[in-house]
Every structure is written in structure tokens, then in C-alpha cells.
Backbone as CSV, one residue per row, in Angstrom:
resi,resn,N_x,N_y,N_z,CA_x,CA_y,CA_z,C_x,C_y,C_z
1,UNK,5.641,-15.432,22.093,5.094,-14.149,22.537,5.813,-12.980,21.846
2,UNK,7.124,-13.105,22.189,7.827,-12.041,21.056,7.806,-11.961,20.020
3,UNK,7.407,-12.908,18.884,6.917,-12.940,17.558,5.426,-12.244,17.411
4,UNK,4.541,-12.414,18.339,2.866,-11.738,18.511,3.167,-10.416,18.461
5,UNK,4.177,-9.698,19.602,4.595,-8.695,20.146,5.288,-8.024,18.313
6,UNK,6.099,-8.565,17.864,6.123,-7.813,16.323,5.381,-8.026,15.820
7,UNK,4.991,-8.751,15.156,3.405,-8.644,14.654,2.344,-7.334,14.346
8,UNK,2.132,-7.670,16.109,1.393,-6.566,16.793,1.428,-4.940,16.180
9,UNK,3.071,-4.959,16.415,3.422,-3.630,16.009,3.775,-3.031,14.771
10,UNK,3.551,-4.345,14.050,3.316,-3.647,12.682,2.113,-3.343,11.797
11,UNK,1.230,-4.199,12.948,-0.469,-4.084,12.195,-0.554,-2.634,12.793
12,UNK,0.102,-2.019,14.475,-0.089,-1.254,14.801,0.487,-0.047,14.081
13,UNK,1.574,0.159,13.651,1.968,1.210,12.927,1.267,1.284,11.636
14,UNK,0.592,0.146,10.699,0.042,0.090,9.347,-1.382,1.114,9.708
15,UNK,-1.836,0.720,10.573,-2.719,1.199,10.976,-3.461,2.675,10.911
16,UNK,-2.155,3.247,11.431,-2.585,4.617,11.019,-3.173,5.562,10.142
17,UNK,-4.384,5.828,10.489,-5.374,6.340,9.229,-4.882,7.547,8.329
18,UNK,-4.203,7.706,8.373,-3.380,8.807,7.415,-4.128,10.024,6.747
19,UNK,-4.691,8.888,5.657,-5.756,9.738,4.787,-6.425,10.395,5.462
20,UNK,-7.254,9.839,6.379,-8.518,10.101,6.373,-8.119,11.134,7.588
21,UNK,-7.059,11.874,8.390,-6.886,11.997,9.537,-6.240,13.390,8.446
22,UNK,-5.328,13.606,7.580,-5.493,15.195,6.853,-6.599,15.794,5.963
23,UNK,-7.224,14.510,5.562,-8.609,15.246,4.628,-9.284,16.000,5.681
24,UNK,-9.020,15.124,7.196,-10.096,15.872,8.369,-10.141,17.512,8.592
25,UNK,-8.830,17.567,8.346,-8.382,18.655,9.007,-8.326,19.562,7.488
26,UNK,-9.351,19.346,6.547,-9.847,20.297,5.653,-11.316,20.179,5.516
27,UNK,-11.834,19.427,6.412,-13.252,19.393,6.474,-13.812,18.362,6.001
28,UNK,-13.006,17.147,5.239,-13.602,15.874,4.323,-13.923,14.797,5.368
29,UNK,-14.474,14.496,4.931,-14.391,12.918,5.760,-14.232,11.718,4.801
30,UNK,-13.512,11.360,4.548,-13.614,10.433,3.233,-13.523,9.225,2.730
31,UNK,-14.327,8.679,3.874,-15.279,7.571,3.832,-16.272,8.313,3.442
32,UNK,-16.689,9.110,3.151,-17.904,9.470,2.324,-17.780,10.761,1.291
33,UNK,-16.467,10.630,0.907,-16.028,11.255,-0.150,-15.351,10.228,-1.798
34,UNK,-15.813,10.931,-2.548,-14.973,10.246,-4.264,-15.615,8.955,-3.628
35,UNK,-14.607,8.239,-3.723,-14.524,6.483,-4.045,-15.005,5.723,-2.595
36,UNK,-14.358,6.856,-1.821,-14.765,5.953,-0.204,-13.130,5.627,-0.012
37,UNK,-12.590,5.464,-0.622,-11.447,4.646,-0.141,-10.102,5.020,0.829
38,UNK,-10.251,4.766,1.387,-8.601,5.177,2.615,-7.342,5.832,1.448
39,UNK,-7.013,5.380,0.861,-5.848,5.863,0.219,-5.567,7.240,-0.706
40,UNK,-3.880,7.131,-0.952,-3.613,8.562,-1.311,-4.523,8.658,-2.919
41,UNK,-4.853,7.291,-3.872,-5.589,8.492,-4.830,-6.990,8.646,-4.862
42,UNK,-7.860,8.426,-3.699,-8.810,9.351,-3.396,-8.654,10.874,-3.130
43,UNK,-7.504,10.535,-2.018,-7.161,12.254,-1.433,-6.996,13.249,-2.846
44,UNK,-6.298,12.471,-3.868,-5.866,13.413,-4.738,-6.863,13.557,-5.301
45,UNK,-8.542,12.745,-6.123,-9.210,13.279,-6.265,-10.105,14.510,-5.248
46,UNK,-10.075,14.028,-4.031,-10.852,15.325,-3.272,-10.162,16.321,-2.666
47,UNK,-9.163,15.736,-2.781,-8.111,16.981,-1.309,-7.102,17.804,-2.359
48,UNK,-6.886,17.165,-3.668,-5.949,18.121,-3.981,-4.119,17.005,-3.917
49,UNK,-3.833,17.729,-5.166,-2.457,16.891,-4.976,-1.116,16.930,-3.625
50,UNK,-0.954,17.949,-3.607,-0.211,17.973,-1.580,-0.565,17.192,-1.069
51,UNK,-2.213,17.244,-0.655,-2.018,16.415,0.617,-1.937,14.833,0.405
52,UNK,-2.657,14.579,-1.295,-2.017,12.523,-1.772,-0.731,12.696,-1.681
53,UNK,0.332,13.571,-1.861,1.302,13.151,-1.815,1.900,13.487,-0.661
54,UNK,1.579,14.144,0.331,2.082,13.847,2.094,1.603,12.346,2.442
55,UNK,-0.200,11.880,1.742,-0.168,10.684,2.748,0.440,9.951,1.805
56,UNK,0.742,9.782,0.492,1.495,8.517,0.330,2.830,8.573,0.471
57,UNK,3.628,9.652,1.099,4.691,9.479,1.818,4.246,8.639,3.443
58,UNK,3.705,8.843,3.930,3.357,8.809,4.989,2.664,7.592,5.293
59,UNK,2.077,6.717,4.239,1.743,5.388,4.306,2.809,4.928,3.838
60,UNK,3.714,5.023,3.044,5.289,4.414,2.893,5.746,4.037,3.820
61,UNK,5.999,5.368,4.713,6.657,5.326,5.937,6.211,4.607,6.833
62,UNK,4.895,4.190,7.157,4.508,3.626,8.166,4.558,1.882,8.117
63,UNK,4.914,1.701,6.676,5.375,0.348,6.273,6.663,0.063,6.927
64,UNK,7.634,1.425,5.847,9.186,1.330,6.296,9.496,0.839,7.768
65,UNK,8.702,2.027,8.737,8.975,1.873,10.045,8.805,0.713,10.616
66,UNK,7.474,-0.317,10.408,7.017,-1.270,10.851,7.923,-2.529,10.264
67,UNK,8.593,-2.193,9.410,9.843,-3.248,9.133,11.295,-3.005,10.087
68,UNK,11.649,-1.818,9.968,12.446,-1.803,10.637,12.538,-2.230,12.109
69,UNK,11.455,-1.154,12.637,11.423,-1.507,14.139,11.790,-3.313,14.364
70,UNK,10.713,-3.919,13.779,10.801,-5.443,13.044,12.882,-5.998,13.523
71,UNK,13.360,-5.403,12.582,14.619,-6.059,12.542,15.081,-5.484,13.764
72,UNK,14.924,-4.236,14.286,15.376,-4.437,15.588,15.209,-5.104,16.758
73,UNK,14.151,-5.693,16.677,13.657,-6.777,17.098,14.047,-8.426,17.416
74,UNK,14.148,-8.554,15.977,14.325,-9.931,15.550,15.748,-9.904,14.629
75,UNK,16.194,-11.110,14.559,17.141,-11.389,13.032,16.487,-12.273,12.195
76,UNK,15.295,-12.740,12.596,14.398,-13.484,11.851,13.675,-12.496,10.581
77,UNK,14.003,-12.943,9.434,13.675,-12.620,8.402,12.334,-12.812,8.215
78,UNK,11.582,-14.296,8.351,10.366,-14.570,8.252,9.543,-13.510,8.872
79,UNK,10.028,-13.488,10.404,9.035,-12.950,11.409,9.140,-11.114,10.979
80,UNK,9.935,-10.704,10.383,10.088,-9.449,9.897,9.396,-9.248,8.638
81,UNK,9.406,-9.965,7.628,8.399,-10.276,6.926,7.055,-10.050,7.412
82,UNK,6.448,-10.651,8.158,5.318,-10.975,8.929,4.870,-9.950,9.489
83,UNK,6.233,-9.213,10.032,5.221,-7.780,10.286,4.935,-6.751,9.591
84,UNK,6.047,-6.443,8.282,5.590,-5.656,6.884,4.359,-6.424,6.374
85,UNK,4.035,-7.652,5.771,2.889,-7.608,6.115,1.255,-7.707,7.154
86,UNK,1.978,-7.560,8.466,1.193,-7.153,9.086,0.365,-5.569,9.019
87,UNK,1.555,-4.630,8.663,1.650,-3.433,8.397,0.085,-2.866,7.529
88,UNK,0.887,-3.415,6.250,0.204,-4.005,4.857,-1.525,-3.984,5.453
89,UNK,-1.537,-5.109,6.371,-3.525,-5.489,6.715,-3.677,-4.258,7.426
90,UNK,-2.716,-3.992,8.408,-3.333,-2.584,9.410,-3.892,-1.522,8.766
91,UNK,-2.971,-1.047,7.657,-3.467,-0.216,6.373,-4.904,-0.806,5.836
92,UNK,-4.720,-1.900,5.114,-6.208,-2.040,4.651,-7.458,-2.285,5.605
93,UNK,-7.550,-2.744,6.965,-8.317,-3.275,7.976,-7.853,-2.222,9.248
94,UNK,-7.925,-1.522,9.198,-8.008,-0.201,10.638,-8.785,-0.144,11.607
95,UNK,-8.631,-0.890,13.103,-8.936,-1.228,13.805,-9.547,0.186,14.267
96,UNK,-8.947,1.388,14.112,-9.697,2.447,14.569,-10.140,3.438,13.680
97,UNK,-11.115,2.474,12.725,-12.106,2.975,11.538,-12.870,2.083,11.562
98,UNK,-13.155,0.984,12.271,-14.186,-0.227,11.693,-13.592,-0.929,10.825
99,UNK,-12.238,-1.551,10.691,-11.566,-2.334,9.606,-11.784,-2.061,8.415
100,UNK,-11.877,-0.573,7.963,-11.687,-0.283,7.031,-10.256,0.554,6.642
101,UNK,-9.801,0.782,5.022,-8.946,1.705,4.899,-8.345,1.599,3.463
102,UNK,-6.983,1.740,2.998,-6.982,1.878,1.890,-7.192,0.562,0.861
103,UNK,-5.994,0.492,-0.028,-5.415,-0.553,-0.877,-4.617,-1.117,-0.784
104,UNK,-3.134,-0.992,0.226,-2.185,-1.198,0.526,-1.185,-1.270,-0.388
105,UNK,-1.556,-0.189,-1.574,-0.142,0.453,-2.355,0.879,0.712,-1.748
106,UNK,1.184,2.244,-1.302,1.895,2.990,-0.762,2.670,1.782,0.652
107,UNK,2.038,1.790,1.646,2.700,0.773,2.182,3.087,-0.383,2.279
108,UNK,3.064,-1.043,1.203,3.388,-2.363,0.514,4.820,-1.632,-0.131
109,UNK,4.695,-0.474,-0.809,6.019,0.093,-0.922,6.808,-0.094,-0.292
110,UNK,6.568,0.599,0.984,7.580,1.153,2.220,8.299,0.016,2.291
111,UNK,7.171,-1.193,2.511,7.445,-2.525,3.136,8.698,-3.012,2.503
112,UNK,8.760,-2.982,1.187,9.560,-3.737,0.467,10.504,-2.411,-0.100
113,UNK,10.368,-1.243,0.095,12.040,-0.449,-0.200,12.947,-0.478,0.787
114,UNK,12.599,-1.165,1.916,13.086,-1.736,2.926,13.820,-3.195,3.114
115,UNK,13.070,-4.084,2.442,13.245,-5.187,2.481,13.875,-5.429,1.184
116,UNK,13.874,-4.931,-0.062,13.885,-5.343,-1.624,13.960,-4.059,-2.083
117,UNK,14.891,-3.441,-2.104,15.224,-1.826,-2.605,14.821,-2.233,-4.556
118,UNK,16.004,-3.120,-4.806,16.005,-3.370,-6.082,14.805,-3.623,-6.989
119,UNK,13.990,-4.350,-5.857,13.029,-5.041,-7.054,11.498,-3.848,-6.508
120,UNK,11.634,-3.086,-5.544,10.922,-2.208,-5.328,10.860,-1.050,-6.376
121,UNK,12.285,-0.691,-6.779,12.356,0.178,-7.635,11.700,-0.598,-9.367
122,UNK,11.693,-1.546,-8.957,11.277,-1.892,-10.670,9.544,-1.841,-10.794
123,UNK,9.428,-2.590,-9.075,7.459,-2.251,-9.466,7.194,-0.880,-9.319
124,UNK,8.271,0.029,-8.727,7.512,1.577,-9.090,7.795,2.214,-10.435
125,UNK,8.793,1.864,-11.137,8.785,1.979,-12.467,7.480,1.759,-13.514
126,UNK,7.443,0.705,-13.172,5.977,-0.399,-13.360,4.931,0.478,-13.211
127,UNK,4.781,0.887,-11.844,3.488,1.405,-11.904,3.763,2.783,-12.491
128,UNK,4.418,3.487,-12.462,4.500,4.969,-13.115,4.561,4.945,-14.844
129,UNK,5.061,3.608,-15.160,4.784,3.470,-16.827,3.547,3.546,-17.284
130,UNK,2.604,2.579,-16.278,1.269,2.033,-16.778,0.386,3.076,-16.641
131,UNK,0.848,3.895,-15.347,0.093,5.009,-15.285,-0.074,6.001,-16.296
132,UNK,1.339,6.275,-16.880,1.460,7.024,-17.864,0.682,6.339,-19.612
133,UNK,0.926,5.315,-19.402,0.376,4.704,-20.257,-1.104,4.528,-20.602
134,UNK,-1.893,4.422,-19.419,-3.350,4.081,-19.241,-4.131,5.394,-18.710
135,UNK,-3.519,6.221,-17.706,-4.179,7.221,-16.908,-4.693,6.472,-15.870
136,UNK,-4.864,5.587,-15.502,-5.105,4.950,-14.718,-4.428,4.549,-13.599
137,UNK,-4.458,5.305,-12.117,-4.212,5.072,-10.912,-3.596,3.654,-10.888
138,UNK,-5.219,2.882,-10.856,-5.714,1.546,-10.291,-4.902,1.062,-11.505
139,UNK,-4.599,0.973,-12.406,-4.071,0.083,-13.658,-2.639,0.071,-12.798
140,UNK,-2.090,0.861,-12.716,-0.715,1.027,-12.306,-0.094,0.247,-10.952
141,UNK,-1.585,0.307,-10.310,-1.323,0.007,-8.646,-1.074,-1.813,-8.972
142,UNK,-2.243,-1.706,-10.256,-2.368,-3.900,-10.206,-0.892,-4.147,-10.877
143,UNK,-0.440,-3.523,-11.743,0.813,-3.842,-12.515,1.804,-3.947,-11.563
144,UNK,2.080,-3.032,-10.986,3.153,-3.015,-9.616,3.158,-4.080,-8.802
145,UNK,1.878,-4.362,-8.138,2.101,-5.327,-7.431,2.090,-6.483,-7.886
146,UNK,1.686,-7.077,-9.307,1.879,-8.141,-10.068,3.499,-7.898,-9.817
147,UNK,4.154,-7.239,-10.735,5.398,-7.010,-10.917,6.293,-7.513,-9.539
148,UNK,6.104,-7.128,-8.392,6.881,-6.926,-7.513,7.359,-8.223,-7.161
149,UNK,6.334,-9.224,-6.742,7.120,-10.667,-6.271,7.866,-11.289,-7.657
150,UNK,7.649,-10.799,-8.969,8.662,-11.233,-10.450,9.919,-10.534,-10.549
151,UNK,9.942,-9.488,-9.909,11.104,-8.413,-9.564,11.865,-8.865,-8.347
152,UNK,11.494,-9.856,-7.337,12.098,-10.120,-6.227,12.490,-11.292,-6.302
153,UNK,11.895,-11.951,-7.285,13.059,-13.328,-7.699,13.896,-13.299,-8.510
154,UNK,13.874,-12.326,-9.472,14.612,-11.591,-10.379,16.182,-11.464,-9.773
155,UNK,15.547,-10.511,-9.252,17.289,-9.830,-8.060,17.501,-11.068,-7.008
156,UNK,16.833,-11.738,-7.062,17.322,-13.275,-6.179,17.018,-12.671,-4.712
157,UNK,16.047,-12.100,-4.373,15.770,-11.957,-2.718,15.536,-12.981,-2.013
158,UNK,15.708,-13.290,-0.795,15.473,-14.340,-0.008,14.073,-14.445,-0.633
159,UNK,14.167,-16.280,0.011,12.494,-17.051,0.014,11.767,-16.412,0.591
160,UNK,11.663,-16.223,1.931,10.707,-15.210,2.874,10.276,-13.658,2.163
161,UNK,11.120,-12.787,1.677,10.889,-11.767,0.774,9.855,-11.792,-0.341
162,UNK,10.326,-12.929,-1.320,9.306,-13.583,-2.233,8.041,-14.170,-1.591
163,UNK,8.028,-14.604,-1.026,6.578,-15.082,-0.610,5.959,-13.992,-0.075
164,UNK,6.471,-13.250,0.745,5.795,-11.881,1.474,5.329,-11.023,-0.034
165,UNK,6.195,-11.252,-1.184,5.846,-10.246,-2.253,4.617,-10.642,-3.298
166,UNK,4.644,-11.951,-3.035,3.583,-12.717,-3.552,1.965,-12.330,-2.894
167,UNK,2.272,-12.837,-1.711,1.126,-12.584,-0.432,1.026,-10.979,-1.058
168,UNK,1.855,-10.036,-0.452,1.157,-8.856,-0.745,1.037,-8.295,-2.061
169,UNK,1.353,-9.163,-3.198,0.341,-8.865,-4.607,-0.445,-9.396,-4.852
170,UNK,-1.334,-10.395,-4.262,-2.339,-11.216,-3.873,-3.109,-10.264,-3.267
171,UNK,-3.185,-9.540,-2.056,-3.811,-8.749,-1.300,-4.046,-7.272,-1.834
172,UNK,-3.213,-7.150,-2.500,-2.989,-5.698,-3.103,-4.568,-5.945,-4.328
173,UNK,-4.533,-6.640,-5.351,-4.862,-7.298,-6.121,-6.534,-7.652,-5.906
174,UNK,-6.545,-8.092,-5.206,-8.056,-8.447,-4.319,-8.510,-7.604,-4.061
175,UNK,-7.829,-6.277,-3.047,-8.465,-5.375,-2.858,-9.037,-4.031,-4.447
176,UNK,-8.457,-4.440,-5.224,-8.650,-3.882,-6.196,-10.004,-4.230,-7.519
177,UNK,-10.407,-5.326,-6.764,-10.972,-6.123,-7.767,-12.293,-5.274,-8.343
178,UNK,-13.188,-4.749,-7.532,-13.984,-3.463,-7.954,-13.475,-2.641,-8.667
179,UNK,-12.189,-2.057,-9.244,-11.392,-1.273,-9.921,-11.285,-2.031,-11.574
180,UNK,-11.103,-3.286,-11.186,-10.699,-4.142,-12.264,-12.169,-4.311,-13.059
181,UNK,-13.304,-4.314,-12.295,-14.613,-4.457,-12.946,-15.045,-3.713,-13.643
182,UNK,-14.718,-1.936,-13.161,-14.770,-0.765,-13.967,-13.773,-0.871,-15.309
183,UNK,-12.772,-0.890,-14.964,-12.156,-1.069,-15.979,-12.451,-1.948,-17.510
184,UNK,-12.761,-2.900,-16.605,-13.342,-4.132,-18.071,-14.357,-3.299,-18.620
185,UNK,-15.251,-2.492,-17.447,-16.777,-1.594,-18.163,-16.437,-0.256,-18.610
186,UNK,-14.999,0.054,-18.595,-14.583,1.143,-19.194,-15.497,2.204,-18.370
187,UNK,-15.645,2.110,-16.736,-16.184,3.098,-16.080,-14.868,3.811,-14.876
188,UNK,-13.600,2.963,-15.036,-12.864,3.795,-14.475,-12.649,4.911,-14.733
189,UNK,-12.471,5.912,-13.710,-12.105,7.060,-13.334,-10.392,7.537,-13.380
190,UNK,-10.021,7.689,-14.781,-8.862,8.524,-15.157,-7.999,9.529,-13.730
191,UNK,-6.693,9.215,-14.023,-6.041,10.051,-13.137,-6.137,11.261,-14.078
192,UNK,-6.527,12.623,-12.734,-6.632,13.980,-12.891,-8.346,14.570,-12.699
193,UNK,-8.909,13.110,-12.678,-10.645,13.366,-12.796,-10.770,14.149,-10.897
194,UNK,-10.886,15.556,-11.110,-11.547,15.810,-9.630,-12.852,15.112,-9.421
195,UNK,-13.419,15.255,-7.687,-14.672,14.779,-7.529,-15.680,16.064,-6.773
């Protein structure tokens, strides 16, 4: 029961609609704005750079938190695991949106600058190279999370860490796969493109 009970509370903190809860409060709704998508680089195509970069602080954080709380919890590594990525689905599957929401970038971050400082810092390297490299958001987001579970065996993180980094570049990855299709059709949408 106390393992459900973290769980719980990290799908519950992932959860939080972020995006879509400051675009509101400029008039967007954005599930039916740009791309549709929950996350910070929609906001930055419609809302403007501030407010992508309040929510992807703010989907970080809601990772971070949902780990921590986690270890206060438990000393179980697995089950702390389990709730960063619980976090992780709450973000992409939002029980109070219709299971919808972002990509689970930003809080796949949190999750693991928490858990894997070291090898966190290398998939954000990662993604800020590729970005720079490609213009591409979504290019950056798949590189990172490829990167991240190769970066966490790297620095030798626990087994449980690695597999959680695996799982959530698997998920990260999937959710991207419409991104990856544009791309092959050379119809992605460049970072800086307003909508």
C-alpha cells in the first residue's frame, strides 16, 4: 500500500497541467493552439518565450519534487524510481485534461537532476548541442533522451536509475514519433517559427 501511496504521488504531482494552466491566463487554450501539445515548446511558439521558460522550469520541478517527496518516503531506490517515473506519465497522461499533455522532456529532467545530476547534465548538453545544431526543438528532445540512460551507465548510476533512464527514453521517444515523421518529410517546424 505504501509503495501505491508513492506512486500515486508522483503521477499526482507530474500531473500538473502547467502549460496549459499559464497560456490560460493569456487567453490560449492550447490544446487547440500550434501543435496541440502540453509542453514548454508549444508555449514558446504561441505564448512567447517567458512563459516556455516558467513552464519548463516548472515541469522540472514537478519531477524534482515527485522524487524527492519519494525518498522521503522510502529508502527504496526502485520504488523512488517508480515514482519519477510515475511523474514522467502524469505529465504525458493528465488525468485532469482527458490523459492528455506534454512529451515528458522537462520533467524527465527534473526526474533525473535529482536522481543522476551527472549524467543529467550530459543529456542537457546533448540536447542544447543538437538544438543548436539542427534548430530543432524535437531533434534535441530525441538526442537527450537517447543520451541519458548512455550517460547513466557512463557515471556508473545504480541499476534502478538506468533502467528508469532507459524506460523514460523509450517513452520520451514514442511520444515523439509524429515529430520524427516530419522530420524525415523535412516538415518540421524550426525553433523560433511563431504560430
Amino acid at each position: 500500500m505504501r509503495i501505491a501511496i508513492i506512486v500515486a504521488l508522483g503521477y499526482a504531482f507530474g500531473s500538473v497541467p502547467f502549460a496549459l494552466l499559464l497560456t490560460r491566463a493569456r487567453g490560449l487554450d492550447l490544446r487547440a493552439a500550434g501543435s496541440r501539445n502540453l509542453g514548454a515548446a508549444n508555449v514558446l511558439r504561441t505564448a512567447g518565450a517567458s512563459r516556455a521558460v516558467t513552464v519548463l522550469m516548472l515541469d522540472a520541478a514537478k519531477g524534482a519534487v515527485a522524487v524527492v517527496v519519494a525518498m522521503l518516503l522510502t529508502d527504496d531506490l526502485a520504488v523512488t524510481m517508480a515514482a519519477g517515473l510515475a511523474s514522467i506519465v502524469g505529465h504525458i497522461y493528465s488525468v485532469w485534461i482527458r490523459f492528455r499533455g506534454g512529451k515528458g522532456v522537462a520533467t524527465s529532467a527534473g526526474v533525473f537532476a535529482v536522481l543522476a545530476p551527472p549524467a543529467t547534465v550530459i543529456a542537457v548538453l546533448v540536447f542544447i548541442c543538437t538544438i543548436y545544431a539542427t534548430r530543432f526543438v524535437s531533434a534535441g528532445s530525441i538526442a537527450a533522451a537517447l543520451a541519458l540512460p548512455l550517460a547513466a551507465m557512463v557515471v556508473n548510476a545504480p541499476l534502478p536509475i538506468v533502467s528508469g533512464a532507459i524506460v523514460a527514453a523509450a517513452v520520451v521517444a514514442f511520444r515523439h514519433r509524429e515529430n520524427v515523421m516530419r522530420l524525415v518529410a523535412g516538415t518540421e517546424r524550426r525553433i523560433g517559427v511563431r504560430l
